[in-house]
C-alpha positions in Angstrom: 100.5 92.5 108.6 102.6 94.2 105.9 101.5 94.9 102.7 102.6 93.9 99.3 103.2 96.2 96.9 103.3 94.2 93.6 105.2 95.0 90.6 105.2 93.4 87.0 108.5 92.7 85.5 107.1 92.3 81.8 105.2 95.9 82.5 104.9 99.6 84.4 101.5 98.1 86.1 100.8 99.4 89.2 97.1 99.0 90.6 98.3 96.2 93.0 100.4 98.8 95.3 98.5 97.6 98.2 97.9 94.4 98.8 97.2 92.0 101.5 98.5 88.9 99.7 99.9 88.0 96.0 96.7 87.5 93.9 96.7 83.6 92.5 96.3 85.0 88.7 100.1 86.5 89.5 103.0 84.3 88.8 105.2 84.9 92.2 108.8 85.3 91.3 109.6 86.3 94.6 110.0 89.0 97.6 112.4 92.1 96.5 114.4 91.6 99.6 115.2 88.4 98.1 115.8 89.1 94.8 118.0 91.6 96.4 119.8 89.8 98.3 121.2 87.4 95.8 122.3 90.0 93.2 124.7 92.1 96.1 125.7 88.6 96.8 126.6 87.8 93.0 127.4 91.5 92.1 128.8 92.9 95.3 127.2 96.2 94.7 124.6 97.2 97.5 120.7 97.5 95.8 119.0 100.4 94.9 115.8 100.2 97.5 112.2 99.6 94.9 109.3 101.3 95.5 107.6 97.8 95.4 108.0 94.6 97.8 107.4 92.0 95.5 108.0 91.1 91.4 105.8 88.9 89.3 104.2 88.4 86.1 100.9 90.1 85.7 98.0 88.0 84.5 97.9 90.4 81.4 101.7 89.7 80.5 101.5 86.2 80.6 98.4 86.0 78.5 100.4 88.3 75.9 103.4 86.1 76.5 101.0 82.7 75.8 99.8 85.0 72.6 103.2 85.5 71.0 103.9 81.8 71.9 101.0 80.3 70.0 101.7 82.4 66.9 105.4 81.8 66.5 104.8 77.8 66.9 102.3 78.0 63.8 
């Protein structure tokens, strides 16, 4: 089986570089290869090949994200 090395869009995290499978507390935005393929389709500029296989939202940037929420609807 491959494995998934996971990125964080919101942040430079890197301790899930090897993973067997996206971890549930991650928000799954998608493989690269995907992400990928749809901006040379919309751009027509080959991609730059990432370091990491897929890009999601880290459990730590989403709670931040929930954070900021909650204190600019006070």
């Amino acid at each position: 089986m491959t494995r998934i090395r996971l990125a964080c869009v919101e942040c430079d995290r890197r301790d899930h570089a090897d993973v067997a499978e996206i971890p549930p507390q991650w928000l799954d935005l998608g493989s690269v290869d995907e992400i990928d393929d749809l901006l040379e389709k919309v751009t027509g500029v080959d991609a730059i090949p990432q370091w990491y296989t897929h890009l999601s939202v880290c459990p730590d940037c989403l709670q931040k994200t929930k954070e900021e929420v909650a204190v600019a609807v006070r």
